[in-house]
C-alpha positions as CSV (number, residue, x, y, z in Angstrom):
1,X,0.0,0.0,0.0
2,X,1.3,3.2,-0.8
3,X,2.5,6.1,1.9
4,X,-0.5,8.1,0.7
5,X,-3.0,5.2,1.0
6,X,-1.5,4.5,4.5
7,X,-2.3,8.4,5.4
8,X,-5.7,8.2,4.3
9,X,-6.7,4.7,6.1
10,X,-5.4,6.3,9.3
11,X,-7.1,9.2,8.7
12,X,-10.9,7.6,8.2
13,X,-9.5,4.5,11.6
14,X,-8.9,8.2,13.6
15,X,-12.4,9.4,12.6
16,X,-14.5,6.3,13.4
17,X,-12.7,6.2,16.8
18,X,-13.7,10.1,17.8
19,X,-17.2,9.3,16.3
20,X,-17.1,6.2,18.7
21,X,-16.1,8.4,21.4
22,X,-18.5,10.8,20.4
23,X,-21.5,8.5,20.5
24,X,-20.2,7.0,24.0
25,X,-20.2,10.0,25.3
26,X,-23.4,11.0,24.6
27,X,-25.1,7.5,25.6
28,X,-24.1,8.0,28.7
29,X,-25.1,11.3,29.1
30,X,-28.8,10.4,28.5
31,X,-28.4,7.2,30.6
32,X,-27.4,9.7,33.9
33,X,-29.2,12.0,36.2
34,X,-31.4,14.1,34.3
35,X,-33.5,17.1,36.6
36,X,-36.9,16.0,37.7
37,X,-39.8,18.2,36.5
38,X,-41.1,18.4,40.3
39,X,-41.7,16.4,42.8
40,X,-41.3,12.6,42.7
41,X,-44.1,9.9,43.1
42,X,-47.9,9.9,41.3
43,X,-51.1,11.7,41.8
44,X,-51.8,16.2,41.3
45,X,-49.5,18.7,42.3
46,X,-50.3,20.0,45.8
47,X,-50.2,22.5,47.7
48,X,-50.3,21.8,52.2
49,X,-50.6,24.0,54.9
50,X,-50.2,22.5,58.5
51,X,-50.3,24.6,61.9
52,X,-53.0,26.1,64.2
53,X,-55.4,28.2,63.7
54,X,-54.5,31.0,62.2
55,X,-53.8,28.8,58.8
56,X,-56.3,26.0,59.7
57,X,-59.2,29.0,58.9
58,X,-60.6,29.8,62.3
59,X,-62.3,32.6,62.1
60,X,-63.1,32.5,58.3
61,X,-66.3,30.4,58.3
62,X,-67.3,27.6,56.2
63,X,-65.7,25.0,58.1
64,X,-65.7,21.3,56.8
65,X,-68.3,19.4,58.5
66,X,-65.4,16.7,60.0
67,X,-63.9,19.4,61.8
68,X,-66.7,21.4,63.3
69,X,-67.0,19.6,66.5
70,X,-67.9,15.8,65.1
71,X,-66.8,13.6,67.2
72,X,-64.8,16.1,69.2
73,X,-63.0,17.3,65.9
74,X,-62.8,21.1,66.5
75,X,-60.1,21.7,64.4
76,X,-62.3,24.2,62.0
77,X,-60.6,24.2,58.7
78,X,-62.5,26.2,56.7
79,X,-62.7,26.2,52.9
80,X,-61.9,29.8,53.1
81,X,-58.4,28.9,54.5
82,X,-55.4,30.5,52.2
83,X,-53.8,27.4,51.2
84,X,-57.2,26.9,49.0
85,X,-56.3,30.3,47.6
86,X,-52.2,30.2,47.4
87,X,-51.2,29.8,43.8
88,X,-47.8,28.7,43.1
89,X,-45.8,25.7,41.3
90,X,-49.0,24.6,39.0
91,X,-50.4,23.2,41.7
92,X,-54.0,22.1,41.1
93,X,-54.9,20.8,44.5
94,X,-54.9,22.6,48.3
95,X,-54.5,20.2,51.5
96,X,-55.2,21.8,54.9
97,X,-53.6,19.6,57.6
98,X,-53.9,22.1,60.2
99,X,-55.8,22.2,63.7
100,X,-57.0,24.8,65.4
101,X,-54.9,24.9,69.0
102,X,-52.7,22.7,67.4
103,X,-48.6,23.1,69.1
104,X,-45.4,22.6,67.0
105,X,-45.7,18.8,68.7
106,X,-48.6,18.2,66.6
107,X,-47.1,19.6,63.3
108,X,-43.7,17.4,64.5
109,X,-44.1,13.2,64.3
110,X,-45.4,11.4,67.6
111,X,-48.5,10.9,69.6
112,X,-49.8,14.3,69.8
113,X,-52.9,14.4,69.0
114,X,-55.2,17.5,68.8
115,X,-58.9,17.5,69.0
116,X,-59.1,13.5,68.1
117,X,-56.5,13.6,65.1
118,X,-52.8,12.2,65.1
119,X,-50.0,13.9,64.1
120,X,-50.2,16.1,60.8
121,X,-46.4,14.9,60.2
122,X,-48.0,11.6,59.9
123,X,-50.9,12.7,57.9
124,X,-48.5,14.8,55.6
125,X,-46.4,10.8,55.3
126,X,-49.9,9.5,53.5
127,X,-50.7,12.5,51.7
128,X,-47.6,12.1,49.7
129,X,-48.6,8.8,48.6
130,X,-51.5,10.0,46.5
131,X,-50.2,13.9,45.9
132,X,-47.0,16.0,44.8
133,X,-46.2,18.1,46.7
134,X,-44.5,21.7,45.3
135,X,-45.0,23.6,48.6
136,X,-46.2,23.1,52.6
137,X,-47.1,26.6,54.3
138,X,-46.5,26.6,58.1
139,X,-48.0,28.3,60.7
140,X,-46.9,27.3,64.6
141,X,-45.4,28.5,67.6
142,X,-47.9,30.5,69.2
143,X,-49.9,27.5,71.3
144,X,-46.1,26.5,72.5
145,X,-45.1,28.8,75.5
146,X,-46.0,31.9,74.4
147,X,-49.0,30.9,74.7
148,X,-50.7,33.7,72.7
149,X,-55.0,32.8,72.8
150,X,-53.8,32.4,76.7
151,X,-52.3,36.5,76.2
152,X,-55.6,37.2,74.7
153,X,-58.3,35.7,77.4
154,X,-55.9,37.2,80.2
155,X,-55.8,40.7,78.6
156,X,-59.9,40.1,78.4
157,X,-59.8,39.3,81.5
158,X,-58.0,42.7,82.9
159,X,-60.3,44.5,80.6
160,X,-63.0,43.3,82.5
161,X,-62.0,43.7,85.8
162,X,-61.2,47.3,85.4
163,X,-59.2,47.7,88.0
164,X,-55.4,46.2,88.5
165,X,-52.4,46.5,86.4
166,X,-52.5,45.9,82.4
167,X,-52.2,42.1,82.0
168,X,-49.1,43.3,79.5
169,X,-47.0,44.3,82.6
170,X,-47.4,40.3,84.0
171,X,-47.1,38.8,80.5
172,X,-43.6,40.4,79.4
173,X,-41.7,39.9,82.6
174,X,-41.3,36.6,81.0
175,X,-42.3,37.2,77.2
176,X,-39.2,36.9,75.9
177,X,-37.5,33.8,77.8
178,X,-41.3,32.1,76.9
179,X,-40.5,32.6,72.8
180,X,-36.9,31.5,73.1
181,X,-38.3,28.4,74.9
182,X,-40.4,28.0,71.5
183,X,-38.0,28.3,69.0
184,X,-36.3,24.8,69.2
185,X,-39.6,22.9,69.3
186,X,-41.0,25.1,66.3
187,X,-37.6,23.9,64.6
188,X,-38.0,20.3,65.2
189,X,-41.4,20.1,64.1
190,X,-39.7,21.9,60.5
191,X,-37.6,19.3,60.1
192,X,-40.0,16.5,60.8
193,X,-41.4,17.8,57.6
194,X,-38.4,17.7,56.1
195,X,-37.7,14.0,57.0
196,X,-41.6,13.1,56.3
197,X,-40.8,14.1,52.4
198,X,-37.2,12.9,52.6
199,X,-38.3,9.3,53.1
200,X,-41.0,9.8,50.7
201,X,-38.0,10.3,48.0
202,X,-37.9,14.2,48.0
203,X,-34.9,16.4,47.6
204,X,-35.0,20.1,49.0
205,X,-35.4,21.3,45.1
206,X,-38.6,19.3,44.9
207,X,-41.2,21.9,47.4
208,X,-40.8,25.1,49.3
209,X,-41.3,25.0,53.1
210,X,-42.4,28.2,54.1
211,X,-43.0,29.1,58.2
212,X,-45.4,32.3,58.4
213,X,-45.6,34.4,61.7
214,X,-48.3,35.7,63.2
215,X,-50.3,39.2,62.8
216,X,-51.6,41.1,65.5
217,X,-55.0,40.9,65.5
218,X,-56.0,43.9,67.2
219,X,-54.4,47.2,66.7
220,X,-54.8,50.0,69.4
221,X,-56.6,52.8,67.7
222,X,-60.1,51.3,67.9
223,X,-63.1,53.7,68.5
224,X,-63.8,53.6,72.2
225,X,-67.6,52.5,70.8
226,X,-66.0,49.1,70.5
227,X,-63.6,48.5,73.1
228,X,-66.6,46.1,74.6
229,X,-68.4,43.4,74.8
230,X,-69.8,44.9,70.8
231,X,-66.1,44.6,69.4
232,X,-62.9,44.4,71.2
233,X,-62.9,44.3,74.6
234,X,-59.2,45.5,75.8
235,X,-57.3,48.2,77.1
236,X,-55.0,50.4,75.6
237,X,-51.8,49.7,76.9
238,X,-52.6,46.1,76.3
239,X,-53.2,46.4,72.9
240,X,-49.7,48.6,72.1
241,X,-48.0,46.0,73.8
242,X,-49.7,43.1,71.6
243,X,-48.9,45.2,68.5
244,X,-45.3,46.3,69.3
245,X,-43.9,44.4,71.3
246,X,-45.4,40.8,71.6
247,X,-46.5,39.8,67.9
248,X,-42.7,41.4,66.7
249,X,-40.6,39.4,69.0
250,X,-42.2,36.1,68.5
251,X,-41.8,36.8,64.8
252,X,-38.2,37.2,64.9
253,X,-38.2,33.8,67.1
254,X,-40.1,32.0,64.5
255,X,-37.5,33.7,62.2
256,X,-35.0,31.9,63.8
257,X,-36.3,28.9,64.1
258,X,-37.2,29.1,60.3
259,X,-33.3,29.8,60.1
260,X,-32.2,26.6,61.9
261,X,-34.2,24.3,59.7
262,X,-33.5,25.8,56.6
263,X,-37.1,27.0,55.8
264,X,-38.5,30.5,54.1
265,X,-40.2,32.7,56.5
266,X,-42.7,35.3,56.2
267,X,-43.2,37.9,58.5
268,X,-46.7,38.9,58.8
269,X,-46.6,40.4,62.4
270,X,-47.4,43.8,60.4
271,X,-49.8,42.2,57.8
272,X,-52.7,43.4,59.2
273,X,-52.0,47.1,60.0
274,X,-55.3,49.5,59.5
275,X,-57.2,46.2,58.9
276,X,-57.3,44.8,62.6
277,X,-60.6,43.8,64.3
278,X,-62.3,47.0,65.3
279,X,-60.7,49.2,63.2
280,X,-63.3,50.0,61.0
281,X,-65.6,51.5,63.3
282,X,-69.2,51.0,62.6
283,X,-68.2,49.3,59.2
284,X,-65.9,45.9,59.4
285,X,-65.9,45.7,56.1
286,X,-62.6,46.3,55.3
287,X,-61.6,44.1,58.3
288,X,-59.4,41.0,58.3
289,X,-60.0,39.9,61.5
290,X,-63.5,38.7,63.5
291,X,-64.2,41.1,66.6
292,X,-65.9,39.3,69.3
293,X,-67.3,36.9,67.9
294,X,-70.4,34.3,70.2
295,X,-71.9,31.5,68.6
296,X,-75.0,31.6,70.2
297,X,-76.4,28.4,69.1
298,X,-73.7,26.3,70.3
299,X,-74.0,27.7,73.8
300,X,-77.3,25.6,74.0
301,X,-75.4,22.6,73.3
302,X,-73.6,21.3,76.2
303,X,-70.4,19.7,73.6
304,X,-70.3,22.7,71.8
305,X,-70.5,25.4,74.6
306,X,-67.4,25.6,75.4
307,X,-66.1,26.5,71.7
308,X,-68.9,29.2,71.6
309,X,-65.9,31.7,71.4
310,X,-63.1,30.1,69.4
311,X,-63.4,31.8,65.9
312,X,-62.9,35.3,68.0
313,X,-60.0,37.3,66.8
314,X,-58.4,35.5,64.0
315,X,-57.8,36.2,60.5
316,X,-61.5,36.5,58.4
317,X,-62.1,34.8,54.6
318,X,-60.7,38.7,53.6
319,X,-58.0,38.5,56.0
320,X,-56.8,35.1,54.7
321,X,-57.7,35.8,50.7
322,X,-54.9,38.5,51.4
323,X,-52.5,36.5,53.0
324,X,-52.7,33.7,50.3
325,X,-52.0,36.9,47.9
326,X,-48.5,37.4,49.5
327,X,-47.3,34.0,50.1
328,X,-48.1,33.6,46.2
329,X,-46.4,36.5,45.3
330,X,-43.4,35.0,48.2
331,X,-43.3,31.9,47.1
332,X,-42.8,32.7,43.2
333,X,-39.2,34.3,44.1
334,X,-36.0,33.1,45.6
335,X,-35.9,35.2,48.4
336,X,-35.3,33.3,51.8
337,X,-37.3,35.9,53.8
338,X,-39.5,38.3,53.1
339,X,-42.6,40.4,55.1
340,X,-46.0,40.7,54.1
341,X,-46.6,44.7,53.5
342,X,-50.2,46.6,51.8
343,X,-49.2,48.2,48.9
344,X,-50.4,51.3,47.2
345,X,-53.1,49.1,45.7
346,X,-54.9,48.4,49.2
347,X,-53.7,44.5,49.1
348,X,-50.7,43.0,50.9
349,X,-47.6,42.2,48.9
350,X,-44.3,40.3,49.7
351,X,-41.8,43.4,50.4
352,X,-39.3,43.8,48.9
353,X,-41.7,43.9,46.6
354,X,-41.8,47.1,44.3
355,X,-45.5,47.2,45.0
356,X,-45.3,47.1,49.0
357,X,-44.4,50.1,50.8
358,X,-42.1,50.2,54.2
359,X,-39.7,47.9,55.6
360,X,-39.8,44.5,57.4
């Protein structure tokens, strides 16, 4: 064979070998870790919210028959609740696991049970079986030491009596030691979630896990008309203290907490500013919390008597349709913390979002 045919066979033997290579190569490449479109397993993309009652939908009406007061089950989720209005992830479905009164031992795995039903850890461990989930929405802390429907009923309480210190001057001798008390159980209870969707096959990509704080229900300047029996029954100094000093500092615990399991938080502790129960004077309209609030009926009932009061002072179906709004709005960016703000347009907004005014 001549030099030049010798040239030319090595050529076309040097070609097949990169186009080998080449085709290896690529082979592999489509046999190897490719990213998932979502989360793994069957069944609709989902949507959960697990807590207490400021996410279960207390307050907002509606409830499912289950969980008003069958069988003991007075965990009221209402179909008002925000995680049936939250948007995010093409989701298609909403789950509410939470219970009203529910502690962060509920939300966490083991035998807590609250108001007949086991732990919504464990609940959340079948969901998964039958749903995908792109995002659980978290709202706890409050029924751990702080104790914050306990604040509320003392605070009525001193109202009432008229005379006697503010029950603010008892309750924050020991505020503060009370939320830092709360923060590690309000952690473990995160990452119970965490293992829950771990086992289930999920990697941290797969969902967003989202802890929300709490927003003060009742601001101070209410029309003295209403600070009764008709609306909100509290005194002044009482009120300032809820607003700006207890509802701030066990957000920045629940911040922490958010922090050590490696969750997104939401600060709503000034969500609700010009929109608190009362606030609207003879018109509650543009309220997002209930006032006062009796169920008449159920005082007849000797089982349901004692819940007669319950849906007082917690987020309303407006209340939570504007909450859903911002953790939407939250959800759909990669900020690890943000603070739910009203914008110039009236509705609340994920600052730093352009629309929100103020700072968190």
């Amino acid at each position: 064979m001549s030099r030049s045919r010798w040239w030319l066979a090595g050529l076309a033997l040097a070609g097949v070998v990169v186009l080998v290579a080449v085709l290896v190569l690529v082979d592999v490449g489509d046999q190897g870790p490719t990213d998932r479109p979502g989360p793994p397993g069957t069944g609709p993309l989902t949507v959960v919210s697990m807590g207490d009652s400021t996410i279960s939908g207390e307050g907002a009406g509606d409830y499912t028959p289950r969980t008003s007061g069958r069988g003991g089950n007075w965990c009221h989720r209402s179909t008002n609740a925000l995680v049936h209005k939250v948007r995010y992830g093409g989701a298609v479905e909403s789950v509410n696991l939470a219970c009203s009164g529910a502690p962060s031992g509920h939300v966490a795995l083991g035998d807590v049970k609250q108001y007949t039903e086991p732990s919504q850890a464990a609940q959340l461990r079948e969901l998964v079986k039958t749903h995908r989930v792109v995002a659980v929405v978290v709202a706890i802390g409050a029924n751990d030491e702080p104790h914050f429907s306990r604040l509320i009923s003392e605070c009525f309480t001193a109202w009432f009596m008229e005379t006697g210190s503010p029950c603010s001057e008892r309750i924050k001798a020991d505020w503060q030691s009370r939320v830092d008390a709360m923060v590690p159980k309000v952690t473990a209870a995160l990452r119970d979630i965490r293992t829950v969707l771990r086992q289930a096959g999920y990697d941290r990509e797969d969902y967003e896990l989202l802890l929300q704080s709490y927003a003060s229900p009742i601001g101070a300047d209410i029309p003295e008309t209403l600070r009764n029996l008709n609306g909100c029954p509290f005194r002044v100094d009482d009120l300032k203290w809820v607003e700006q000093t207890g509802a701030v500092s066990l957000s920045a615990g629940l911040r922490r907490a958010a922090g050590q399991a490696g969750a997104r938080f939401l600060d709503l502790s000034r969500a609700g500013e010009g929109h608190e129960a009362c606030s609207g004077g003879d018109r509650a309209d543009n309220e997002w919390f209930t006032r006062f609030t009796v169920q008449w009926d159920d005082l007849k009932v000797v089982e349901r008597a004692s819940h007669a009061l319950q849906e007082s002072f917690h987020p309303n179906a407006k209340g939570h349709e504007q909450f859903a709004r911002c953790v939407s709005e939250f959800l759909a960016t990669n900020d690890p913390a943000a603070a739910c703000l009203e914008g110039q347009d009236g509705n609340l907004h994920a600052a730093p979002s352009p629309a929100a005014r103020g700072n968190s």
